[in-house]
KEFILUM-457231 format. One record per atom (N, C-alpha, C): x, y, z. Coordinates in steps of 0.001 Angstrom, whole numbers, plus 524288, in hexadecimal, padded with zeros to 5 digits. Each point is the difference from the previous one (the first is absolute). Example, Ala and Ser with C-alpha at 12.3 -4.5 7.8 and 13.67 -1.06 7.14 Angstrom:
<domis>
833867E9C681E78/7FC86804A680000/80384804B080000/7FEA28041A7FD30/80334804A68003C/7FCFE80442802DA/
</domis>
This chain:
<domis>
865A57B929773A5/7FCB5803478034F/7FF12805587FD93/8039E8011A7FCAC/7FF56806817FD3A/7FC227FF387FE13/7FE637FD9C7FD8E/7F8A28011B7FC98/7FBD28004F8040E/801647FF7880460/7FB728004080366/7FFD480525803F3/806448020D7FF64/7FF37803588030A/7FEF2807A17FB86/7FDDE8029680186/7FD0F805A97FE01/80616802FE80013/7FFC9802037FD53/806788044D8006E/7FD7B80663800A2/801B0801B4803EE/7FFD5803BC801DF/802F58057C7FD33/8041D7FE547FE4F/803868032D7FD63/8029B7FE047FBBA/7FFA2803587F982/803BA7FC997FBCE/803D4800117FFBC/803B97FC0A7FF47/805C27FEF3800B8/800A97FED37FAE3/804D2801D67FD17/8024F7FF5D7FBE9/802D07FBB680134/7FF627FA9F7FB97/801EA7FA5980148/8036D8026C7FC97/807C37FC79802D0/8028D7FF777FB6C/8041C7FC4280151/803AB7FD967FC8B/802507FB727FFCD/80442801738043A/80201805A87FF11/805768015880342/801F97FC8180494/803DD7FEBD8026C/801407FDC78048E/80009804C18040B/7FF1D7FE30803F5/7FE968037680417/802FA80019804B4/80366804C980085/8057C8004280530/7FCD17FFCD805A0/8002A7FB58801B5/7FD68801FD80542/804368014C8048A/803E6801ED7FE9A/803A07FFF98035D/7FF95807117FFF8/7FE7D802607FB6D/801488054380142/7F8B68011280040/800818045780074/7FB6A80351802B8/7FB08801D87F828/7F9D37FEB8802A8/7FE45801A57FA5B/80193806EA7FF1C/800A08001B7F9E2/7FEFC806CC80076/7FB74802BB7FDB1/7FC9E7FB7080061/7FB66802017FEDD/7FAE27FD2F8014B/7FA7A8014280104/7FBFB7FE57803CB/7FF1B7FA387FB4E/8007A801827FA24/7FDA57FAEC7FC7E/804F47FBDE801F4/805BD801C07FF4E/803617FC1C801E9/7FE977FBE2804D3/7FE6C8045B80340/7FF737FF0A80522/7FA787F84280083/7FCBC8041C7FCFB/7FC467FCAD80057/8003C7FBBC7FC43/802957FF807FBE6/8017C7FA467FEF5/8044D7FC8A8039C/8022E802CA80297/801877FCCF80424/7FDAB7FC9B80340/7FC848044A800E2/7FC977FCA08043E/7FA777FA0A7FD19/800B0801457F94B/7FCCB7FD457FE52/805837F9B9800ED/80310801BB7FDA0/803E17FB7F7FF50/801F87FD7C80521/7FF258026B80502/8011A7FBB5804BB/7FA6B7FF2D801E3/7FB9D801F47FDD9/7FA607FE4E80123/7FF777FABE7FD23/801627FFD57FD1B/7FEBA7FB9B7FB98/804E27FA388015A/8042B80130804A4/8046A7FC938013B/7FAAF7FD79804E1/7FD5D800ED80126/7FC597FF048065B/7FE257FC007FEBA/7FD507FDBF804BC/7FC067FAA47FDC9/7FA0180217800DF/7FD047FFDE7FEAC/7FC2B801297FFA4/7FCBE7FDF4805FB/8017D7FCC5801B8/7FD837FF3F8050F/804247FD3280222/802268055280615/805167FD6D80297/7FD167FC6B8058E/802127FB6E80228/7FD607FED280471/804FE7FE5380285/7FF4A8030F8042B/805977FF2880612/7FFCF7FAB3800B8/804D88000B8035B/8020D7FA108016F/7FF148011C80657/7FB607FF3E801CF/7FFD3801DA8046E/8040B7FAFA803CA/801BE7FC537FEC3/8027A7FDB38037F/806FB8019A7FFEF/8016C802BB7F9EB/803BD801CA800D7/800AF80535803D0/7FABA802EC7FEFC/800678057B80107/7FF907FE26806E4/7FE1F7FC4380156/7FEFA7FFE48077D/803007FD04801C7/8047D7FE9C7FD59/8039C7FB9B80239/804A8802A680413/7FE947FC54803CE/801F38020980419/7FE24805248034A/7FA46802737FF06/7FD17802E580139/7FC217FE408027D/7FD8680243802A9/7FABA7FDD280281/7FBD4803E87FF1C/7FC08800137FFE0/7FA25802CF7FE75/8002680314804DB/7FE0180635800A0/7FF2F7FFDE804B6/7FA1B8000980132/7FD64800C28044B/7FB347FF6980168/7FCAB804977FBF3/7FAC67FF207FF34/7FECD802A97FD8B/7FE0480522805AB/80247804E47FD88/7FEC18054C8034F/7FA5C802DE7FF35/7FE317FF617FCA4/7FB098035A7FF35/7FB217FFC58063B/7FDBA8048A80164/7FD767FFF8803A3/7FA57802547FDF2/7FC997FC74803AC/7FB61802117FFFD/7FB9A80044803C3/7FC88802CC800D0/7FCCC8013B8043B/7F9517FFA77FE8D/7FE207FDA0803D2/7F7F78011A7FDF0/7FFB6801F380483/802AF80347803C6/7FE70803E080303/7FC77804597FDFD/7FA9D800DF7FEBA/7FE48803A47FF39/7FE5D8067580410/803B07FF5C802FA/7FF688047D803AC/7FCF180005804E6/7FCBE7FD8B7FE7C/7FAA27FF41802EE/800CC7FC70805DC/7FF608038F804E1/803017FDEB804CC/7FB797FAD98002E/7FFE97FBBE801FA/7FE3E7FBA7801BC/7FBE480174804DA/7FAB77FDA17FE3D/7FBDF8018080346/800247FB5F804B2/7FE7A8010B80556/7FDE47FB82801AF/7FBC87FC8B7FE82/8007E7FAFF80198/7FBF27FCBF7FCE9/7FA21801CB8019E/7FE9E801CD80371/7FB16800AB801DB/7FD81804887FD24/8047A803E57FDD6/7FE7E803977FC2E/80041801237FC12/7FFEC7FA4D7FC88/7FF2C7FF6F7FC77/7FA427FD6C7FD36/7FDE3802767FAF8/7FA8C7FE4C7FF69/800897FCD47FCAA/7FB637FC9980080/7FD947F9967FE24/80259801B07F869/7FE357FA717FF2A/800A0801DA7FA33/7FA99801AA7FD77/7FBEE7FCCA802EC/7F9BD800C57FF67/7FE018082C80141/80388801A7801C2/8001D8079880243/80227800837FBFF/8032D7FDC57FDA0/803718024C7FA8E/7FD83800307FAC5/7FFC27FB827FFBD/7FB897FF157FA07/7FBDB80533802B2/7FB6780042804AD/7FCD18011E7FF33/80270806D57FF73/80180801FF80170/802C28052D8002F/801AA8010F7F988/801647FD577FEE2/803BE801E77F996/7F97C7FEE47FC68/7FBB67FCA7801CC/7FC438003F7FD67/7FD208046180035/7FF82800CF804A1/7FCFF803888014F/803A9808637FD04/804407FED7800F1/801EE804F07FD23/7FF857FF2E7FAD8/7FFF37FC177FD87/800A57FF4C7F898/7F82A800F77FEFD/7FC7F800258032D/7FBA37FF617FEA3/7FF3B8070C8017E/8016B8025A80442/8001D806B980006/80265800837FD44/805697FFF97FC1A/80227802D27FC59/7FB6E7FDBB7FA99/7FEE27FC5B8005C/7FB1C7FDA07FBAC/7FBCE804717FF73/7FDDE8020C80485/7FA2580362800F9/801A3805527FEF6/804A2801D58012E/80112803EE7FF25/80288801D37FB44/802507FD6F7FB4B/801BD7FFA47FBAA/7FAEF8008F7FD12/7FB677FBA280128/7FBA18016C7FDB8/7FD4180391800C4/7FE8A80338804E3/7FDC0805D080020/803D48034B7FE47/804CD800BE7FF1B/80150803557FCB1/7FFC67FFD67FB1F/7FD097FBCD7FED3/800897FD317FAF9/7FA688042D7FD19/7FF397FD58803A6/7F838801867FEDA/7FE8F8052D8000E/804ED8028D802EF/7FF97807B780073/802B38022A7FAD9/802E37FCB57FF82/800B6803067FA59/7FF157FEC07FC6C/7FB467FC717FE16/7FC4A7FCD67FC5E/7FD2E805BA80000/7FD5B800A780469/7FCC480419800EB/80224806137FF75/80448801BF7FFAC/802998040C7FF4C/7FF558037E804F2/801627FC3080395/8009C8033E80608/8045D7FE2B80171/80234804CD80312/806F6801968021E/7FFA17FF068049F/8028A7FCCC804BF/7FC957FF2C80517/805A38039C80064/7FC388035F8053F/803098045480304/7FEC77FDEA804A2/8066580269802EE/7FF897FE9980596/7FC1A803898045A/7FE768009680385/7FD80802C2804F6/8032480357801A0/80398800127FDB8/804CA805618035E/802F97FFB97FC29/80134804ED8006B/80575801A57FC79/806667FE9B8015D/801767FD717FD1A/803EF7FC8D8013C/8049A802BF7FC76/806FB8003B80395/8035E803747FFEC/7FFE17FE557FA46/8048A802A57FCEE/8046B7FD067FC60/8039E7FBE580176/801CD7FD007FB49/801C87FC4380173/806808006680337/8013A8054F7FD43/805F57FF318039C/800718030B8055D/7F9C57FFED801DD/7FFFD803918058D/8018D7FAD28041D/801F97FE16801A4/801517FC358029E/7FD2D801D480500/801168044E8024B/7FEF78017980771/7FA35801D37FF5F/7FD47801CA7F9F2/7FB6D7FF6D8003C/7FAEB7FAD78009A/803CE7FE157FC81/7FC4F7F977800FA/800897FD3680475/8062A80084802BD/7FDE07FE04805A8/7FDA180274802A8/7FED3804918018C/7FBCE80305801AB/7FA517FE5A7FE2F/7FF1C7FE8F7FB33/7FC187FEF78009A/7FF3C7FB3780066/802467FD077FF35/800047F8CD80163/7FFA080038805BB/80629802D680304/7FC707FE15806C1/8010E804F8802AE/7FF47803E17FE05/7FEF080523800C6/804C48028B8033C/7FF99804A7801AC/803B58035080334/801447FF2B80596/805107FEEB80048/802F87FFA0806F0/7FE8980435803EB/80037804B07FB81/7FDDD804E68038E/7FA2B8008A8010C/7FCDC7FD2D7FD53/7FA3B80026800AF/7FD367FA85801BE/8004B8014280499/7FEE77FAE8802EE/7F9617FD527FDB5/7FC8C803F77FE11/7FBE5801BD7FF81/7FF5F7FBA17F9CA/80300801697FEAD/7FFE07FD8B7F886/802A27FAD87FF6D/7FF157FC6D8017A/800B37F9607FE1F/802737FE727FC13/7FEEC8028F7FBF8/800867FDB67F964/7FAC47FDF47FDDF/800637FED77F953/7FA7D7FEBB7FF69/801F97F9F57FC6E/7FC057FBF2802A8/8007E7FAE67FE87/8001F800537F961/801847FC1F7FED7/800E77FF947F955/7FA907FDF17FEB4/7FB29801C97FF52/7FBF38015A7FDDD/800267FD797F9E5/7FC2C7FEB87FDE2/7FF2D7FCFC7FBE0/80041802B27FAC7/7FD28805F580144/80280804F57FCE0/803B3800567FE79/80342801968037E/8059E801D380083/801DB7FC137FC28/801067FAF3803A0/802BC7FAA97FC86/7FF5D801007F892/7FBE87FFD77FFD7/7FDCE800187FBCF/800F68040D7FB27/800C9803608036A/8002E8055A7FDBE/806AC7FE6B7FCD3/803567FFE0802E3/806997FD9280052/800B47FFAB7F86C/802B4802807FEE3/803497FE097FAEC/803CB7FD138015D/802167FA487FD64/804D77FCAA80206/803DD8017580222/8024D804D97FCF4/803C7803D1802A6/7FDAE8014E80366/7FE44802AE802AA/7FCDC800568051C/800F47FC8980321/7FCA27FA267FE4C/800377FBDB803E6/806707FD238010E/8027D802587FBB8/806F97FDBB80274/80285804258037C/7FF35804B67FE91/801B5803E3802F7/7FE9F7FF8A805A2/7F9D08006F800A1/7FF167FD5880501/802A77FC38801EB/800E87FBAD7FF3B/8008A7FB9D8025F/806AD801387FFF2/8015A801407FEE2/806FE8018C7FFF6/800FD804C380437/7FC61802D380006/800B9804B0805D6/7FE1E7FBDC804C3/7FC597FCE77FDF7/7FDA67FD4A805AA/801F97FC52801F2/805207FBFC7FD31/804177FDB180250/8026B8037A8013F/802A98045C7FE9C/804D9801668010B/7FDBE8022E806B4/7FB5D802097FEE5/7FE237FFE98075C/7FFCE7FD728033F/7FE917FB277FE71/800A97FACD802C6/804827FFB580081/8048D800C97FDE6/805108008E80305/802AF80147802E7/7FDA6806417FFDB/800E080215805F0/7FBBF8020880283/7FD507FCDC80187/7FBA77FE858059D/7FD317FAC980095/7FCB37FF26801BD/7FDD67FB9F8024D/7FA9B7FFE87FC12/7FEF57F92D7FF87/7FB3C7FF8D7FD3E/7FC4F8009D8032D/7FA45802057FDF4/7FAC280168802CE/7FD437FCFF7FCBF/7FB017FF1A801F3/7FB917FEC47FC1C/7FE4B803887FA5B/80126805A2802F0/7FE52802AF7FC8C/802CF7FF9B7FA4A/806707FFA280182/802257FE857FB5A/7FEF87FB7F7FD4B/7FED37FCDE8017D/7FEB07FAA37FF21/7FAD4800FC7FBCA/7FD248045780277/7FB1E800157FBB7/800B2801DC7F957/8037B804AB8018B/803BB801567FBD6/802967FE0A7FB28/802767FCB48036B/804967FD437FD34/7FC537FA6F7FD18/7FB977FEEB8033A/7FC8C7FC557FDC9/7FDB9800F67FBD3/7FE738055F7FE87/7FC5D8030E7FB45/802AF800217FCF2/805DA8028980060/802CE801D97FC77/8023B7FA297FB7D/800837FDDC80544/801B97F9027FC57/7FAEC7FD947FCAD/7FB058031C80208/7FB707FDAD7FD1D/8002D801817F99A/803FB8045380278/7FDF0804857F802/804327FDDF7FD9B/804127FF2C802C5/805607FDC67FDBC/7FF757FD4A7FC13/80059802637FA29/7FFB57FB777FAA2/806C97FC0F7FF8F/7FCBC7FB367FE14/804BC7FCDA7FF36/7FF077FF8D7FA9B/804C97FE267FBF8/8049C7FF1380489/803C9802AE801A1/8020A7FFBE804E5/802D6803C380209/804E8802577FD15/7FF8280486800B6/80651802B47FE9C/805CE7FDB580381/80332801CF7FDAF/805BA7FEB9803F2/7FF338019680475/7FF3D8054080069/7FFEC80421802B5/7FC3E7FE92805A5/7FA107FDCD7FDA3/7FCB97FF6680413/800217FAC080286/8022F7FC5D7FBD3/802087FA9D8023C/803C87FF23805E4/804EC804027FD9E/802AC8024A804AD/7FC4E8003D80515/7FD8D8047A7FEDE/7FD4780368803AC/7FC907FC298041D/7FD137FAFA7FD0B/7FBEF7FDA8802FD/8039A7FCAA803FD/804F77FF607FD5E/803967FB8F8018C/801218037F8044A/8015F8041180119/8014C802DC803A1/7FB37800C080414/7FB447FF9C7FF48/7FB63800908029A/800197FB2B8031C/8008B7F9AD7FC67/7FF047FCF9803C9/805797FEBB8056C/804A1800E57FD44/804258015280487/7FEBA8024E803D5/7FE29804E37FFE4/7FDDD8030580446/7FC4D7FCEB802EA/7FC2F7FE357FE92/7FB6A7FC7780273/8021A7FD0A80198/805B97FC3C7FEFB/801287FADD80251/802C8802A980525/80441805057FF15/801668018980605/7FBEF8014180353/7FDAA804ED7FCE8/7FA767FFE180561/7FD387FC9B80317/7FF797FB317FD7A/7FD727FBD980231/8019C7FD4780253/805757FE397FF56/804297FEE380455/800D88014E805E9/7FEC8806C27FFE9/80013802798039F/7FB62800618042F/7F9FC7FE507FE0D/7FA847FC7C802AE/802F37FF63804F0/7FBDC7FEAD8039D/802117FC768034C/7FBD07FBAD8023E/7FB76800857FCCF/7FA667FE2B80165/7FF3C7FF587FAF2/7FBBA7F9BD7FF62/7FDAB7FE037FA00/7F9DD8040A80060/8009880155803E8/7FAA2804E780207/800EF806547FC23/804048007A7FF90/80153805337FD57/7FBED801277FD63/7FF4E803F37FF23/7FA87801BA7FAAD/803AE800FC7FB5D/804788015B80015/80311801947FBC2/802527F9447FC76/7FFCE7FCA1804BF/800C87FADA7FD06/7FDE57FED67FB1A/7FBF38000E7FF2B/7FC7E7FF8E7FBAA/800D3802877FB2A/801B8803A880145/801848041F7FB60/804B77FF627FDD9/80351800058031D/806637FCF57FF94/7FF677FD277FCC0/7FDAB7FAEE80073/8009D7FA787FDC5/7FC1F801E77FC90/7FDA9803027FE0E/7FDCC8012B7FAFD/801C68016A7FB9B/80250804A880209/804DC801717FCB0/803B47FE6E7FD66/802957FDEA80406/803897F9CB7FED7/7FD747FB3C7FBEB/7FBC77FE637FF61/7FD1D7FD787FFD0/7FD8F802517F966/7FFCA804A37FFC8/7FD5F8027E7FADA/804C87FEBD7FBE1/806F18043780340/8022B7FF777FD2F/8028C7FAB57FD0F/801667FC0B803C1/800CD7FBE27FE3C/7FC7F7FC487FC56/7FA867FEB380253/7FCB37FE647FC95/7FDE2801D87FB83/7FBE0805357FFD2/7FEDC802687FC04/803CF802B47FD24/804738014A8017D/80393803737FD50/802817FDAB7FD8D/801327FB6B80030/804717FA3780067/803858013C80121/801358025B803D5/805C9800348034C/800B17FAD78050C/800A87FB287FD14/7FE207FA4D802E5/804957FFA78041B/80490803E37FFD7/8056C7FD868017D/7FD6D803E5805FE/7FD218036B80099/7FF4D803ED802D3/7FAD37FE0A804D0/7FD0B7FB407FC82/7FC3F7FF078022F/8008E7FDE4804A7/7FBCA7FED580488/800BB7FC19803A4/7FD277FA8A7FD3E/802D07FC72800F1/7FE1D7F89A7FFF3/7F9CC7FF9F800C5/7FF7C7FDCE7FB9D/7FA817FDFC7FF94/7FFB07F9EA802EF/7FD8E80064805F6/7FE6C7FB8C8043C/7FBB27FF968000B/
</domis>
């Protein structure tokens, strides 16, 4: 086996007999030691597994595992067809299609699309929800819908930053439509393929959608639709399949 194996370190070969009873006093000693009971081995050892289990028993194998993906269990009535699914994930892969190409075509042409309003910095967090669904204290100011501008306008960083303040809101409060419009645009600009980071993040979006929707109490909801979209984007178009609802 020595001709096949690479030597790492040179060892001075020599005939001497070798005390293995006392201690090396030196690293070359040392390491012809270890060449001379390397070379006593067999080159391929195989156990006696009936000696080694005799009178032993195997125990069960322990390893555990789960395809719980988080995602609370919808009632059946609120769950959508598979024919709503295909057409939904078509219908978003053909808007991220139209819109990849007009930005395509704007900067063929050497035009910068700017948004209709001046939009915060990216690490203003209490500015962008203000302007997404505007001020608690100003009953008067709504927020302004995610506009085709705006979207557009978005550098990627932008469009993750967004979408990472706009779950973490969805966490602590209740889904609206309005977010729903949001969170719909922002997933439109969303380039794949996904980062760790935003993979996480969507995975965390459709969780949220599976409790909210849970909580319905009518297949009448207006927010139903949006729910199971979400759900429905991330699992299908995103391929997060373990997240999806059943294609019926």
């Amino acid at each position: 086996m020595d001709e096949f194996l690479h030597k790492a370190l040179y060892v001075v070969e020599t005939d001497e007999d070798i005390d293995f009873e006392s201690a090396p006093s030196t690293g070359q000693e040392y390491l012809r030691r270890v060449i001379v009971e390397s070379r006593k081995c067999e080159a391929v050892v195989v156990a006696d597994m009936k000696e080694i289990l005799k009178g032993k028993k195997l125990k069960a194998q322990t390893v555990k595992y789960t395809t719980d993906s988080g995602c609370p269990p919808a009632p059946e009535v609120f769950l959508p067809s598979k024919e709503w699914q295909q057409f939904q994930v078509s219908q978003f892969s053909c808007l991220r299609s139209r819109m990849a190409k007009h930005l395509a075509r704007l900067k063929k042409q050497g035009i910068q699309m700017k948004p209709n309003t001046t939009l915060p910095d990216g690490d203003k967090e209490k500015e962008w929800s203000v302007l997404c669904y505007g001020n608690p204290e100003d009953e008067k100011y709504c927020g302004t819908p995610p506009m085709l501008p705006i979207i557009l306008s978005l550098n990627q960083f932008m469009v993750e930053t967004l979408l990472e303040y706009n779950v973490q809101w969805l966490e602590e409060t209740n889904f609206t439509q309005q977010r729903g419009q949001w969170l719909y645009a922002l997933l439109a600009k969303l380039e794949k393929p996904l980062k760790p980071e935003m993979c996480s993040l969507i995975r965390t979006l459709a969780r949220l959608c599976s409790t909210f929707r849970v909580q319905l109490t009518s297949v009448d909801d207006p927010l139903l639709a949006q729910l199971n979209l979400f759900i429905c984007l991330v699992g299908r178009y995103f391929d997060q399949s373990d997240l999806a609802d059943p294609m019926k």
